[in-house]
Structure formats: C-alpha cells, structure tokens
MITORTOR-72406 format. One record per residue: residue in three letters; x negated, y negated, z of N, C-alpha, C in turn. Coordinates in Angstrom, 1 decimal. Layout:
REM residues N
{rec "ALA", {X, Y, Z}, {X, Y, Z}, {X, Y, Z}}
...
//
This chain:
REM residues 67
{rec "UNK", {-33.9, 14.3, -7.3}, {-33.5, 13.2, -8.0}, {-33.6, 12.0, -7.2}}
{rec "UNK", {-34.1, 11.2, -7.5}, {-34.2, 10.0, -7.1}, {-33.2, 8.7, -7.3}}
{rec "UNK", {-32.5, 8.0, -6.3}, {-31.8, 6.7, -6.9}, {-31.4, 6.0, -7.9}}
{rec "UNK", {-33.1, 5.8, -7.9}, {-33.1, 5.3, -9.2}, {-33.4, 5.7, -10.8}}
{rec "UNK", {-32.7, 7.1, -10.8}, {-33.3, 7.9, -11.9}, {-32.2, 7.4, -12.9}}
{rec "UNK", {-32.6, 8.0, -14.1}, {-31.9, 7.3, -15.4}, {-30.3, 8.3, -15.6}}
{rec "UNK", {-29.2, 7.3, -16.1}, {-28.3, 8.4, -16.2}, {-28.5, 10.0, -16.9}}
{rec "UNK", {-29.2, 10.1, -17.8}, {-30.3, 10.8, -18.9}, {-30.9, 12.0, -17.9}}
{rec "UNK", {-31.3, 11.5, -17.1}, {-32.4, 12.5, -16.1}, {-31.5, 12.8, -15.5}}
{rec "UNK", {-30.8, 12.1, -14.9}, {-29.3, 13.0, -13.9}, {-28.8, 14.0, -14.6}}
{rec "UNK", {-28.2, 13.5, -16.0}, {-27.3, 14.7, -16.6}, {-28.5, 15.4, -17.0}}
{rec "UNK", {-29.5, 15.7, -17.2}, {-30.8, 16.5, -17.7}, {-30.7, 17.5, -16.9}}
{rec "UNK", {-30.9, 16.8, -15.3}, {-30.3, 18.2, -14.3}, {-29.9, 18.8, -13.8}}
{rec "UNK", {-28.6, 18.0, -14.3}, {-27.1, 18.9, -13.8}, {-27.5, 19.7, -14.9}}
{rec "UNK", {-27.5, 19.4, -16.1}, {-27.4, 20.7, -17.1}, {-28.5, 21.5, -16.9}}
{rec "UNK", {-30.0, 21.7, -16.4}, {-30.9, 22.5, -16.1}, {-30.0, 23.3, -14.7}}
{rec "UNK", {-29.0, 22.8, -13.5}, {-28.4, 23.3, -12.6}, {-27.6, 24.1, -13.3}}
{rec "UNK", {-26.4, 23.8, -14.0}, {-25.4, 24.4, -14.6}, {-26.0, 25.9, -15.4}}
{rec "UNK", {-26.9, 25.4, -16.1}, {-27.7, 26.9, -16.9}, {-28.1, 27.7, -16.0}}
{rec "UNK", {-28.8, 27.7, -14.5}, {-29.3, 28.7, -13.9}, {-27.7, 29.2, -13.5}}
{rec "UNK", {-27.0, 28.0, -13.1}, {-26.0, 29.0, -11.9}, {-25.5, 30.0, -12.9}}
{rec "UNK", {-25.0, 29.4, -14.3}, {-24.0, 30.9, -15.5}, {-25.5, 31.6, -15.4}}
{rec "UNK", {-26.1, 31.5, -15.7}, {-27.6, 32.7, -15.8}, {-27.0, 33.8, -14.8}}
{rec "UNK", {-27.3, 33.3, -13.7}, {-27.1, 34.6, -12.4}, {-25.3, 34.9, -12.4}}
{rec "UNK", {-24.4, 33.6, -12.5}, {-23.5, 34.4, -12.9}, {-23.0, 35.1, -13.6}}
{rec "UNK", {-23.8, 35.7, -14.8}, {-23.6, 36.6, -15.8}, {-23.7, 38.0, -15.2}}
{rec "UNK", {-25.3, 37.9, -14.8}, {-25.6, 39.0, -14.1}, {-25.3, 39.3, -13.0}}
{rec "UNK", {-24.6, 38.7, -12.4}, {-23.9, 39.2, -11.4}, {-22.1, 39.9, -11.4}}
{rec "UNK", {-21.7, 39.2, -12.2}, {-19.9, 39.8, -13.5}, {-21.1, 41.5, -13.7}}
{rec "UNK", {-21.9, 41.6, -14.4}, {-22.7, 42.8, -15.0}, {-22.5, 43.9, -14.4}}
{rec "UNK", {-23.4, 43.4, -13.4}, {-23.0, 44.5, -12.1}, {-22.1, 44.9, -11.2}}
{rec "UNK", {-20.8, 44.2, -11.2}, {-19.7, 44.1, -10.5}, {-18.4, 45.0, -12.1}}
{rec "UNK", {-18.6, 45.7, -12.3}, {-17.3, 45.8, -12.9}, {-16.3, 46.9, -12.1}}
{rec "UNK", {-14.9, 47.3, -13.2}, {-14.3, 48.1, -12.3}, {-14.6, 49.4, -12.2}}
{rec "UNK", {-15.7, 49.9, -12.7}, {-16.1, 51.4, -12.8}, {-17.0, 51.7, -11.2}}
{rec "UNK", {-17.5, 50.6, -11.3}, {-18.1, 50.8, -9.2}, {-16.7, 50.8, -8.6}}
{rec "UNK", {-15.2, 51.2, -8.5}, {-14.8, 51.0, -7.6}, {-14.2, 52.3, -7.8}}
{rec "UNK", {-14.8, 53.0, -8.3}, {-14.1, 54.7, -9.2}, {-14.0, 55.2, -7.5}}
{rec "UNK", {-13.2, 56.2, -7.5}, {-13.5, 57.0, -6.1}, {-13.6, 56.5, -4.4}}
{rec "UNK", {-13.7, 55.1, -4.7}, {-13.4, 54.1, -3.7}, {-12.6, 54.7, -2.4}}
{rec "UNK", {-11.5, 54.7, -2.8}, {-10.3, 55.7, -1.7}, {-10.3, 57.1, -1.7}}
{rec "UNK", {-10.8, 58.1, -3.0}, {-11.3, 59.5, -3.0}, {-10.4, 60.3, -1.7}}
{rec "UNK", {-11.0, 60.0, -0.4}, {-10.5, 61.1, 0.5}, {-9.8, 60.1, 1.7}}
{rec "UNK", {-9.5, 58.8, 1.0}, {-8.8, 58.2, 2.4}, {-7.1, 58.6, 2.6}}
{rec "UNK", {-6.8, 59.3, 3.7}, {-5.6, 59.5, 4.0}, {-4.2, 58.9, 3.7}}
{rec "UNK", {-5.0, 57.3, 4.2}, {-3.9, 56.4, 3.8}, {-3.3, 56.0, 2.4}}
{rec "UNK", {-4.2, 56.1, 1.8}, {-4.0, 55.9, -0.1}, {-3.6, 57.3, -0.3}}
{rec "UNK", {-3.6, 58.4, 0.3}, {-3.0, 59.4, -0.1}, {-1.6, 59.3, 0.3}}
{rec "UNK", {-1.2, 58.5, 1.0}, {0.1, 58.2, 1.2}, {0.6, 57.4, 0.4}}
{rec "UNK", {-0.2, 56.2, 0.2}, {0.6, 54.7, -0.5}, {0.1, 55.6, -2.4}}
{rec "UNK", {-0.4, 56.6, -2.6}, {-0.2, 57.8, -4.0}, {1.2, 58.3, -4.4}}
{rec "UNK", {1.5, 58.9, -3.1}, {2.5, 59.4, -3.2}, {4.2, 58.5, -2.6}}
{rec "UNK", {4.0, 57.9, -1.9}, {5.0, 56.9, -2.2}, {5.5, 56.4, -3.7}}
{rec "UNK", {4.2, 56.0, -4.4}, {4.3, 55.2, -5.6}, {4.6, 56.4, -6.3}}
{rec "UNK", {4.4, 58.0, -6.3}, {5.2, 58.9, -7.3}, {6.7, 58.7, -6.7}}
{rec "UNK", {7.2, 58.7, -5.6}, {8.7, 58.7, -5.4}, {9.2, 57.5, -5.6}}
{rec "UNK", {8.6, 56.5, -5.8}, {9.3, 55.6, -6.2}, {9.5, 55.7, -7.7}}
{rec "UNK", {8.5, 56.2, -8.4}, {8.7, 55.6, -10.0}, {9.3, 57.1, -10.4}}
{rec "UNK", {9.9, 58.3, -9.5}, {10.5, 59.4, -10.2}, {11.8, 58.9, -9.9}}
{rec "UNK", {12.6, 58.2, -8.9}, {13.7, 57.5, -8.5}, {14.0, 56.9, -9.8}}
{rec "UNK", {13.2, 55.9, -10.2}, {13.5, 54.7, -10.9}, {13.7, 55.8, -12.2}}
{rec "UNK", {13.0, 56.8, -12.6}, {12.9, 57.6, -13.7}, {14.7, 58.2, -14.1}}
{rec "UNK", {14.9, 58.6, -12.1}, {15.7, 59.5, -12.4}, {17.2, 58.5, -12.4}}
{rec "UNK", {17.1, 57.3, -11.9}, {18.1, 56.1, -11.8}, {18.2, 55.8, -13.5}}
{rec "UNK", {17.0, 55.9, -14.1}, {17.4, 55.2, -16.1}, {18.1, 56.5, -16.5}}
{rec "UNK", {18.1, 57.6, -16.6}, {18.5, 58.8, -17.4}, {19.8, 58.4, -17.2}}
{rec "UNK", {20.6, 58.8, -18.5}, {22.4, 59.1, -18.7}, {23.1, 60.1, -18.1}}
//
C-alpha cells in the first residue's frame, strides 16, 4: 500500500487481509477440536491422582447433602 493510496484501496485490503486471516482461521478451529485431546493423560500418574481426588471429593459432598 502506498501513501498515497485511496481510502477505497486501503479498506479493499484490509478486507482482502481480513478474508485470508478467518480463511485459515477456520481451518485451523477444524483441526483443533476437543476430540484430539481424548487420552491425552491415559497413563499419566499424576492425573490418576488429581481422578481420584476429584471422586473423594464429590462422594464427601454426596455424602455431606443426604439426610
């Protein structure tokens, strides 16, 4: 873009800019969803702890509501 380019041609290129960037950001959301992160922790030690923490907590809270 040049200086002296017309307001017209400026916004012509932001909007030619703006279309590519959502273009690739579409397809990039596409391939990112939360099904790639399936199995992620699977056999980490540590999430098998912060697993089971989160069952004693929410059987407490279970067993704290009952009459």
């Amino acid at each position: 873009m040049t200086p002296a380019a017309t307001l017209e041609e400026r916004v012509a290129a932001l909007e030619e800019t703006v279309a590519l960037l959502l273009s690739q950001s579409d397809s990039a959301v596409a391939k990112k969803d939360w099904r790639s992160t399936l199995g992620m922790f699977a056999d980490d030690p540590i999430m098998k702890e912060i697993d089971e923490e989160g069952r004693r907590i929410r059987e407490a809270d279970r067993q704290q509501a009952q009459p």
